[in-house]
C-alpha positions as CSV (number, residue, x, y, z in Angstrom):
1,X,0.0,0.0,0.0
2,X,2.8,2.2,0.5
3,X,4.0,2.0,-2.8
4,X,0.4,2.6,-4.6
5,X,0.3,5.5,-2.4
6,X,4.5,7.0,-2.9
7,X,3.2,6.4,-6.7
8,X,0.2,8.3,-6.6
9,X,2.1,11.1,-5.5
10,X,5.0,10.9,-8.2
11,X,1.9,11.1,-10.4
12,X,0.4,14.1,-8.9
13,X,3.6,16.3,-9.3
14,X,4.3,15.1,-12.5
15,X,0.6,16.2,-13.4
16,X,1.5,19.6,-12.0
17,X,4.6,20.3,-13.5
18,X,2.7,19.3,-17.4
19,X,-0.4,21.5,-16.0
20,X,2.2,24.4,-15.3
21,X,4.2,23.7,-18.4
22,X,1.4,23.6,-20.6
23,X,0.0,27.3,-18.8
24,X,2.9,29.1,-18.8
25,X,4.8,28.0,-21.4
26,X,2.0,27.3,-24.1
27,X,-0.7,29.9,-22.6
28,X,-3.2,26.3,-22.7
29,X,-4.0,24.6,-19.7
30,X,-6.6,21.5,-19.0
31,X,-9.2,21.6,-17.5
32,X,-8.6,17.6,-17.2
33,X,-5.0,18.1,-15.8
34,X,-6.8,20.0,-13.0
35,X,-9.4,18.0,-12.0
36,X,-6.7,14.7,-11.7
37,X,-4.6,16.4,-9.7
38,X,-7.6,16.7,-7.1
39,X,-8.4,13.0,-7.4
40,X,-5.0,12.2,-6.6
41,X,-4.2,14.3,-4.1
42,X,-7.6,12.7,-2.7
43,X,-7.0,9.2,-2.7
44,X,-3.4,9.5,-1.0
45,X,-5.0,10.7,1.7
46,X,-7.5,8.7,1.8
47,X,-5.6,5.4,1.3
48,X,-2.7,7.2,3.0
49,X,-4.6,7.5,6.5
50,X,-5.2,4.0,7.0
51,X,-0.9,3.3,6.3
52,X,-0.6,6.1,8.9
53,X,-2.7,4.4,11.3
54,X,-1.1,0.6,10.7
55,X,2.5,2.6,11.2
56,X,1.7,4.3,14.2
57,X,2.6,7.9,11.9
58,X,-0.7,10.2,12.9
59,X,-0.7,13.0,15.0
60,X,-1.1,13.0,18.5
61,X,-0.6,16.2,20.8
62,X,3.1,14.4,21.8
63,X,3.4,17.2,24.2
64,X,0.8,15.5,26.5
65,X,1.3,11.9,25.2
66,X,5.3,11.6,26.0
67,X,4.9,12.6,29.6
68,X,2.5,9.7,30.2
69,X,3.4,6.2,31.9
70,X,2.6,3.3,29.1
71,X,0.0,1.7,30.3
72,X,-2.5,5.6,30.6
73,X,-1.2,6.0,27.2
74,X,-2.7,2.3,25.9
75,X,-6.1,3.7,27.7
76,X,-6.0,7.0,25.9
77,X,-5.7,5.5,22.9
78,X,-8.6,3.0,23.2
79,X,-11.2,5.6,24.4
80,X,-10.2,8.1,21.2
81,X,-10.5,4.7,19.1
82,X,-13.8,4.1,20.8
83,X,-15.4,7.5,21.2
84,X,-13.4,9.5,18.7
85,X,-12.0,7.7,15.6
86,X,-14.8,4.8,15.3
87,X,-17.8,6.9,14.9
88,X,-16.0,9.3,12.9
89,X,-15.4,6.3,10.1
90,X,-19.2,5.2,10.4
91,X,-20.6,8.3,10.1
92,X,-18.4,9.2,7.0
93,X,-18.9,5.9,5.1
94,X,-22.6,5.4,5.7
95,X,-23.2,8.9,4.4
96,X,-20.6,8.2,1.4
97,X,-22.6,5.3,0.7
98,X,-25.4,7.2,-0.9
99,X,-23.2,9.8,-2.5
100,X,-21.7,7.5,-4.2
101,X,-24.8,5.4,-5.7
102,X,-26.4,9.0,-7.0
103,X,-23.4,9.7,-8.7
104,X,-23.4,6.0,-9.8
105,X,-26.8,6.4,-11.2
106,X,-26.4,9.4,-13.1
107,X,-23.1,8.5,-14.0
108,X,-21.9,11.6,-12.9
109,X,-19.5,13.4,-14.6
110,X,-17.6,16.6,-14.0
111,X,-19.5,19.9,-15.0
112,X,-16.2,21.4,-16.6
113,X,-17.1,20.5,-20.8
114,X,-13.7,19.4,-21.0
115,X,-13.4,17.8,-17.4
116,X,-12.9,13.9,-16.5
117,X,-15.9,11.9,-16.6
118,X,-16.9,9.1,-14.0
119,X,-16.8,11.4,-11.2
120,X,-18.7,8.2,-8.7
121,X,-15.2,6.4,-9.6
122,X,-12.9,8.8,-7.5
123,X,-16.3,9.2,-5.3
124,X,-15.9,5.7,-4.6
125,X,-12.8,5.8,-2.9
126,X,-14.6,7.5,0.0
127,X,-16.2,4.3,1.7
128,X,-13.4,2.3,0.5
129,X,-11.2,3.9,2.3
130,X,-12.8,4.5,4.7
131,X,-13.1,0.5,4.9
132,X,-9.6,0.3,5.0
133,X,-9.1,2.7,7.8
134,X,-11.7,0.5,10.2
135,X,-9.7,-2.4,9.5
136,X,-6.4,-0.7,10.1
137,X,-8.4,1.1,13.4
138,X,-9.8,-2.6,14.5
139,X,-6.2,-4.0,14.2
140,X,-5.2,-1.2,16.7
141,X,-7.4,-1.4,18.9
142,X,-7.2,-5.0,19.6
143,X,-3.5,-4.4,19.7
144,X,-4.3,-1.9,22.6
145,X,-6.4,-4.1,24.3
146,X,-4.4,-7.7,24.6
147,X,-1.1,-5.1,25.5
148,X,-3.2,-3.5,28.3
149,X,-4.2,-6.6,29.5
150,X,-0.9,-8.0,29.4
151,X,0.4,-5.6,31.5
152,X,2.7,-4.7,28.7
């Protein structure tokens, strides 16, 4: 996942350097060029949180967090898994859910005439990664668990 995710962004720069290439130096920029560069810059963070949260790489307010003895740092973490984190993924894929199957039915397309079409495709990647972040979450927090209750 990593790699997909290092590659999508080699993608996205090269897509800016043509986009600013073909503006400055041929006075003709795309309108499609544009719109990818969203879309990827979308999916790596989308597919990028979940590799953040597998490789212990989010943000935490370390100020706080460093000072704290291991085992109150293991019970931090569960309760923002539990009351933070978890509802935070349900609530953004059930609502994706529908976004995506009305952009699926009118096979929705962006509203630029020259713009990318199958806009529910890049859509799509909202519950899917969002998937991917609950499993990556779950791991985590049964990680937390059988540590705290190991003592460890």
């Amino acid at each position: 996942m990593t790699l997909g995710i290092g590659w999508c962004y080699v993608l996205l720069v090269l897509v800016i350097i043509l986009q600013v290439v073909l503006r400055k130096g041929f006075s003709h920029g795309l309108i499609a060029l544009e719109e990818l560069q969203w879309h990827l810059y979308a999916i790596g963070v989308m597919f990028g949180l979940s590799l953040a949260q597998t490789s212990d790489a989010h943000i935490r307010v370390d100020l706080f967090h460093s000072g704290f003895r291991t085992r109150t740092k293991r019970i931090i973490e569960i309760l923002g898994i539990l009351l933070l984190l978890l509802p935070f993924i349900t609530v953004i894929f059930i609502h994706s859910l529908d976004f995506v199957a009305d952009s699926w039915r009118i096979n929705e397309s962006s509203s630029a005439p020259s713009g990318l079409p199958w806009r529910w495709l890049i859509k799509g990647a909202i519950p899917l990664s969002m998937a991917l972040l609950a499993l990556a979450v779950l791991s985590r927090l049964y990680r937390e668990i059988v540590l705290l209750a190991r003592g460890e």
